[in-house]
C-alpha positions, 0 to 999 in steps of 0.5 A, spaced: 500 500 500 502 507 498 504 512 503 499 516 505 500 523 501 502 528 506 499 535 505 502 542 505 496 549 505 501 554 503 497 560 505 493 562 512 489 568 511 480 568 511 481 564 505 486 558 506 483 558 513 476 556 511 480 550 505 483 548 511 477 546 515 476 542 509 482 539 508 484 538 516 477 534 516 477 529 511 485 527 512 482 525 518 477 520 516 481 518 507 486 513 509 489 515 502 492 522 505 497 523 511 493 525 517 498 531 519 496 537 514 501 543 515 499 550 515 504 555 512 502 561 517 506 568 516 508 569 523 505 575 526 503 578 533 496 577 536 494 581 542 502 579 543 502 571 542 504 569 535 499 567 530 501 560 529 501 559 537 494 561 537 492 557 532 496 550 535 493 552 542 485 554 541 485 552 533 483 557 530 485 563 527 483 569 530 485 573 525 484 572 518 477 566 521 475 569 527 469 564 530 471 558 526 475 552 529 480 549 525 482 540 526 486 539 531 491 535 525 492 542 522 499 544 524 500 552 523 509 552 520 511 559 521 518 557 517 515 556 508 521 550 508 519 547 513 511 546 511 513 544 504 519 539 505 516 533 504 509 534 501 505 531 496 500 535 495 501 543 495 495 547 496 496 555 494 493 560 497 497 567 498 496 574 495 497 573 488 504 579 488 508 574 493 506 567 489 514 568 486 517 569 492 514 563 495 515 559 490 523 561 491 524 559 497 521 552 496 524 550 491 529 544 492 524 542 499 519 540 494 519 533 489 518 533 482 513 528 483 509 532 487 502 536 485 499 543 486 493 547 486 492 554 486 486 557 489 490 564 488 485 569 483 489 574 479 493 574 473 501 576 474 504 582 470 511 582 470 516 585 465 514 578 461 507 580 460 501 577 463 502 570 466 497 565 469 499 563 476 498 556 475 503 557 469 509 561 475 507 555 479 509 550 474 516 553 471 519 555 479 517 548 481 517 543 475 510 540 478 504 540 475 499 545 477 491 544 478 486 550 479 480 551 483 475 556 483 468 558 484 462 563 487 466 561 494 465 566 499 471 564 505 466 565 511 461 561 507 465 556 506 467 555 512 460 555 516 458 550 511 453 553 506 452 548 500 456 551 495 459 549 487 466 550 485 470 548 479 477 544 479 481 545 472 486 540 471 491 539 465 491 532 468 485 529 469 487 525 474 491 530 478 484 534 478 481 527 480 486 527 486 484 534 489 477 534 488 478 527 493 481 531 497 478 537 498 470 535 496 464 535 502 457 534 501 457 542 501 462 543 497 461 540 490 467 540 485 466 538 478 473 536 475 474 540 468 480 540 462 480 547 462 484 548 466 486 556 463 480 558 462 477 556 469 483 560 472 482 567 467 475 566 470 477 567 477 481 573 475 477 576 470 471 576 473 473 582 478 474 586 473 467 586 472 465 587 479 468 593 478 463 596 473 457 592 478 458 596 483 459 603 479 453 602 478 449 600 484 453 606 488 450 611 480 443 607 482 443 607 474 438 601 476 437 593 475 437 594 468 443 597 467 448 593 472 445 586 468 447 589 462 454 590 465 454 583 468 452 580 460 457 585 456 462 582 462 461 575 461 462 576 453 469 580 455 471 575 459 469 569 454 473 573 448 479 574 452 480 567 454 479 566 446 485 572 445 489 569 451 488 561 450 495 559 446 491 554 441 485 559 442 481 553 443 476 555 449 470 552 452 464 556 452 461 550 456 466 551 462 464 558 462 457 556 466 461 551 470 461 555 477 468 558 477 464 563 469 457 565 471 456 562 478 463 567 480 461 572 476 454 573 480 456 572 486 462 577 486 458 582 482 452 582 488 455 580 494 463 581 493 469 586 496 471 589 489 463 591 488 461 594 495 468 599 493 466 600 487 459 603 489 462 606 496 466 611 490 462 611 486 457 614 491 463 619 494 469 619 491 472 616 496 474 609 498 472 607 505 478 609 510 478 602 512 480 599 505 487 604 505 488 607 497 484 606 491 490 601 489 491 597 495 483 596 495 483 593 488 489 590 488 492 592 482 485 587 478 481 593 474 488 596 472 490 589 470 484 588 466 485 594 463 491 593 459 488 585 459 482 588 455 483 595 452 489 594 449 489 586 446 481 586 444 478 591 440 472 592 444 471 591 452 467 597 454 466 594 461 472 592 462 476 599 459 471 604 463 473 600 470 
């Protein structure tokens, strides 16, 4: 019988903490992966105690997950090396700006026999131009990369309100293997090939928010943002065709729920939405959010330069 496959969760804010609660969970009971799941935290002081402290003594990060418990096998490492030596399996879950850095220092601790998959949504641009990060991830490493992406609200997920999420593999097997891992009775995965397009979505769909929340803080109306949202998705569909290196591009994994599901649920309910209409609305951003840059993390001005200058048409994306 194989060893069981070790895990490694390279990232430990509101989002990787909720995909923590799943993975530490079903460890526990899936004989086929290692029951210890390390948790890479970047270590910092919580009403004087350190983060990692915390989260091994009462398991739960009260930072970034506050009110959720995290199982008692997910062990939070506050050293990268130390987490990933070893691992089988290497889920990411980082701001997309420190995915280089990170994967500097693992390389070398981590097998070439080893498999990733990143929860990461954002496109990467470098003085090479624009890059996936599933793409960064595979050429620093030498490991093949899955992706996964969905309407996925962390705190949601994490109180276990049923939601989908879409998987994107190159290698189905390796998909089939992380949805395995990853996949509860209220969280349904659906495995897909596209795995490019699943990761633009992830991306792209931001972009879109932006427009959605213009709208709402200009109260132009229901009408007016569903056309937004409509003209939206047909910008996304046409830069993933532009972007797609063979240009081949299923528009059915655009109704998967990493396309439209995402879409909607960003364009109602996320942070790029309610930013937006906060400055819409004033002219400001909210204090709480630091600086226009910092709030949209570089997203509507990356979809900017994606869309406005290598599609012909992209008026959402070009007036966000």
């Amino acid at each position: 019988m194989a060893s069981p496959l070790k895990v490694c969760i390279v990232g430990s804010g509101n989002w990787g903490s909720a995909i923590a609660r799943i993975i530490g969970s079903n460890a526990q009971t899936l004989q086929r992966f290692a029951t210890t799941v390390k948790m890479w935290v970047f270590e910092e002081k919580v009403n004087g105690r350190n983060l990692t402290d915390i989260i091994n003594t009462d398991h739960e990060n009260v930072k970034y997950l506050p009110g959720y418990k995290l199982p008692d096998n997910v062990v939070a490492v506050p050293q990268l090396q130390d987490a990933a030596e070893g691992a089988d399996l290497l889920v990411f879950v980082v701001p997309h700006q420190f995915i280089r850095k990170l994967c500097d220092e693992m390389v070398g601790c981590v097998s070439s026999q080893a498999r990733g998959i990143t929860l990461i949504k954002g496109i990467d641009e470098g003085p090479e131009g624009l890059k996936l990060i599933s793409d960064i991830i595979r050429e620093k490493m030498a490991i093949d990369v899955s992706v996964l992406m969905g309407a996925n609200i962390a705190n949601e997920v994490a109180a276990e309100k049923f939601c989908e999420t879409t998987i994107g593999s190159k290698i189905m097997e390796n998909g089939l293997l992380f949805k395995e891992l990853l996949q509860t009775p209220n969280f349904r995965i659906t495995v897909v090939d596209d795995a490019d397009t699943v990761e633009l979505c992830g991306a792209l769909k931001n972009i879109v928010a932006v427009g959605a929340g213009f709208c709402d803080g200009l109260r132009c109306g229901d009408n007016t943002k569903a056309a937004v949202i409509r003209l939206g998705l047909m910008e996304m569909i046409a830069f993933a065709k532009l972007f797609s290196k063979d240009g081949v591009v299923s528009s059915a994994t655009f109704l998967e729920s990493c396309g439209v599901a995402d879409l909607i649920t960003t364009c109602y309910g996320g942070r790029n939405r309610r930013v937006a209409e906060a400055f819409a609305k004033t002219g400001k951003v909210p204090s709480v959010c630091g600086s226009v840059s910092d709030l949209f993390r570089g997203q509507a001005g990356t979809g900017n330069d994606l869309l406005s200058t290598e599609s012909p048409r992209a008026p959402v994306s070009a007036a966000s």
